[in-house]
C-alpha positions in Angstrom: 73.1 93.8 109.5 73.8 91.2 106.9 73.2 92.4 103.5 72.1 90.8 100.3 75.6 90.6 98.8 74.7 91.2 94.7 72.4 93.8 93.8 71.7 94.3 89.9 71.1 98.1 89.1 70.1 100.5 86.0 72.4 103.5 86.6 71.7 106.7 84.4 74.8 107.5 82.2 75.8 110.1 79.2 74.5 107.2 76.3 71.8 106.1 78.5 71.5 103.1 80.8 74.4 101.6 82.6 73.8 98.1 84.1 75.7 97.2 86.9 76.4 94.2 89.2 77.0 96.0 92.9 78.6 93.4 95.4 78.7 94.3 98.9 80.9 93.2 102.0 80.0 90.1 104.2 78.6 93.0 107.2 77.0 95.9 106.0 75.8 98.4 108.0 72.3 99.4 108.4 71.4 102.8 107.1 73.3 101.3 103.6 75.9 104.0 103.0 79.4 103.7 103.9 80.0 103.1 107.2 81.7 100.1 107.4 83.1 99.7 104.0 86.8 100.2 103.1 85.9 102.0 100.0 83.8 101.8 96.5 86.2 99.5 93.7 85.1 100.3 89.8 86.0 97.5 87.9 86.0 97.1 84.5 85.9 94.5 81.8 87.5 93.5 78.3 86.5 94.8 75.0 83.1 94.9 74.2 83.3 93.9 70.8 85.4 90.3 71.2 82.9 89.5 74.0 83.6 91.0 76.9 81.1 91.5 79.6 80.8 92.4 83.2 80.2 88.4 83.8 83.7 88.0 82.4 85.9 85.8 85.1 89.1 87.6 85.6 87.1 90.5 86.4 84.8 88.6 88.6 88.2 87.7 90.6 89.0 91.3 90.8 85.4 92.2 92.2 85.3 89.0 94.5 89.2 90.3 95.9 88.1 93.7 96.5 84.7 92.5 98.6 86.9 90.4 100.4 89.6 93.1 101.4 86.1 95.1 102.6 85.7 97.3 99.4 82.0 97.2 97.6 82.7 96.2 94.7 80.8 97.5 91.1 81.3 95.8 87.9 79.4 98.1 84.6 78.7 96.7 81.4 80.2 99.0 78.8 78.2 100.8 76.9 76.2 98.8 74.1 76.5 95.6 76.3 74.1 93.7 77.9 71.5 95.7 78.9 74.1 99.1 79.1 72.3 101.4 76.5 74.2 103.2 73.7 77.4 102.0 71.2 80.9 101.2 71.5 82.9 104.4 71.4 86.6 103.1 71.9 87.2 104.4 75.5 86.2 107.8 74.9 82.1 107.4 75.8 83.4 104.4 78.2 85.6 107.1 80.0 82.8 109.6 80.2 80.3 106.7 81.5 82.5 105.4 84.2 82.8 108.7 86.1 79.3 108.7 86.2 79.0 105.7 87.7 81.8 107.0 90.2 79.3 109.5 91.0 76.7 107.7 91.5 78.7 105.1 94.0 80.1 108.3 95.9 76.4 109.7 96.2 75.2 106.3 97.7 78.4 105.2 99.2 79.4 109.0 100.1 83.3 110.3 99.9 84.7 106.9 100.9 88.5 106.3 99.1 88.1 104.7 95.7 89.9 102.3 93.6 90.6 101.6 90.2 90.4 97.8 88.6 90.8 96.7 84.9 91.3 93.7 82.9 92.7 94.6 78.8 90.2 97.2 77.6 88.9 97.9 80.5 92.8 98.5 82.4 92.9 101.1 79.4 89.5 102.9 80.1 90.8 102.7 83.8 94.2 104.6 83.1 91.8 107.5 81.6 89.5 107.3 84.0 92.4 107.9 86.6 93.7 111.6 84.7 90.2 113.0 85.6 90.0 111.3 89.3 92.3 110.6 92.3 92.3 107.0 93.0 93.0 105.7 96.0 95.1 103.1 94.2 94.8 100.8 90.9 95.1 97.6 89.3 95.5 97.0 86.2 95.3 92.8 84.7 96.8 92.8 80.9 96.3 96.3 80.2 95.5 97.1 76.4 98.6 99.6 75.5 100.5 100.0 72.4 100.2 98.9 68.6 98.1 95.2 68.8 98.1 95.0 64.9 94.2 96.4 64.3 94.1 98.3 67.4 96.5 101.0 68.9 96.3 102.3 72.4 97.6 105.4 73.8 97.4 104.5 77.2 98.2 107.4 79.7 100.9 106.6 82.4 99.1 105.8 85.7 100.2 106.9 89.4 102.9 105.4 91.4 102.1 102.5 93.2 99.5 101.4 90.6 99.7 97.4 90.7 100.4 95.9 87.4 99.5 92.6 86.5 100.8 90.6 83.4 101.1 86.9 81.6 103.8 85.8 80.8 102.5 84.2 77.7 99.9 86.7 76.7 98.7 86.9 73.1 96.3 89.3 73.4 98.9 91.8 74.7 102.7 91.0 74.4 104.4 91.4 77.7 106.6 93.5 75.4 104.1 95.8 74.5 103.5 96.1 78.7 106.8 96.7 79.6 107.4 99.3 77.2 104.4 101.4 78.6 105.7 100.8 81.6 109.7 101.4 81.1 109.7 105.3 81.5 107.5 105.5 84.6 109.5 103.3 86.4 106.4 101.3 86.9 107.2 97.5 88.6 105.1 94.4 86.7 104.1 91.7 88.2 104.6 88.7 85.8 102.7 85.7 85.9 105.0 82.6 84.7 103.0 81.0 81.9 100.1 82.9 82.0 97.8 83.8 79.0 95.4 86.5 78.2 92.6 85.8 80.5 95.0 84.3 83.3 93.2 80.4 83.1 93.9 78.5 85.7 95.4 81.4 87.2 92.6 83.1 88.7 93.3 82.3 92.7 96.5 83.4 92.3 95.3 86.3 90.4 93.0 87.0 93.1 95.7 86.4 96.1 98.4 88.9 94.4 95.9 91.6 94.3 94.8 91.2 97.9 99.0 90.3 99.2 99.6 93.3 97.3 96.9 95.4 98.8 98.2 95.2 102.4 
């Protein structure tokens, strides 16, 4: 049974509401649970207070790739954006609220695996997220990590396999900054020649990295 492939949905979280864009697989099947679907992907977007929303494009490419590898995808506004109920609380509250979205997808979805997607603030949230949960696997697009002048992150090493995805030209994040998070876990990068923050003119081969690198 073909399936509307966006839904728009009001999930309950610690702060409140959580508004959510769920994007399904070409072929669902019909009793709507899992059957059929690779797995659930939580994907996450940049910091919510220099704009970032769940409409934000790199992590649109990271939803669309996981739908198209057969995962169903859901993208969350952070707390205190868009219509997502409560304030910004640094990744602590953002932490708290993604696992409740994870249990909401695994009570629809059911005990299907589950992976991990982040783009800057939301790579970070991702890496917590991933200490109190076993992802299936993760990707992480110009993580947040390190001291960025008026922010510092203390971003928690992330298991092995986790994909890593970097420009080379980022300004928002040093590679430098990347590398040296990832340094003492042995953790491979994937650099993007001449690449900025938010990857323009990049995004297919963004979105054909994450899916060569899948299989």
């Amino acid at each position: 049974m073909t399936r509307p492939p966006q839904e728009h949905a009001f999930l309950e979280g610690p702060a409140g509401k959580i508004e959510t864009v769920i994007e399904h697989p070409a072929v669902f099947p019909a009793d709507g649970v899992s059957e059929g679907a690779r797995g659930i992907a939580l994907v996450c977007h940049p910091h919510p207070l220099f704009g970032g929303t769940l409409t934000n494009k790199v992590v649109a490419t990271l939803a669309r790739a996981f739908v198209e590898l057969g995962y169903i995808a859901i993208r969350p506004n952070f707390r205190g954006v868009g219509k997502s109920e409560g304030v910004h609380d640094h990744g602590q509250g953002e932490t708290d609220d993604m696992l409740a979205v994870i249990e909401f997808a695994r009570e629809r979805f059911g005990e299907i695996p589950l992976a991990l997607a982040g783009f800057s603030f939301g790579g970070y949230v991702q890496t917590r997220v991933a200490q109190r949960v076993a992802p299936e696997r993760m990707v992480l697009v110009g993580t947040a990590t390190g001291d960025l002048g008026e922010r510092k992150y203390e971003t928690p090493p992330v298991p092995a396999g986790t994909i890593v995805i970097h420009g080379e030209v980022d300004e928002t994040v040093p590679l430098a900054r990347v590398l040296d998070w990832a340094r003492p876990q042995e953790l491979p990068i994937i650099v993007i020649p001449g690449a900025d923050h938010f990857f323009h003119r990049r995004l297919n081969l963004l979105r054909n990295i994450v899916k060569g690198s899948w299989h």
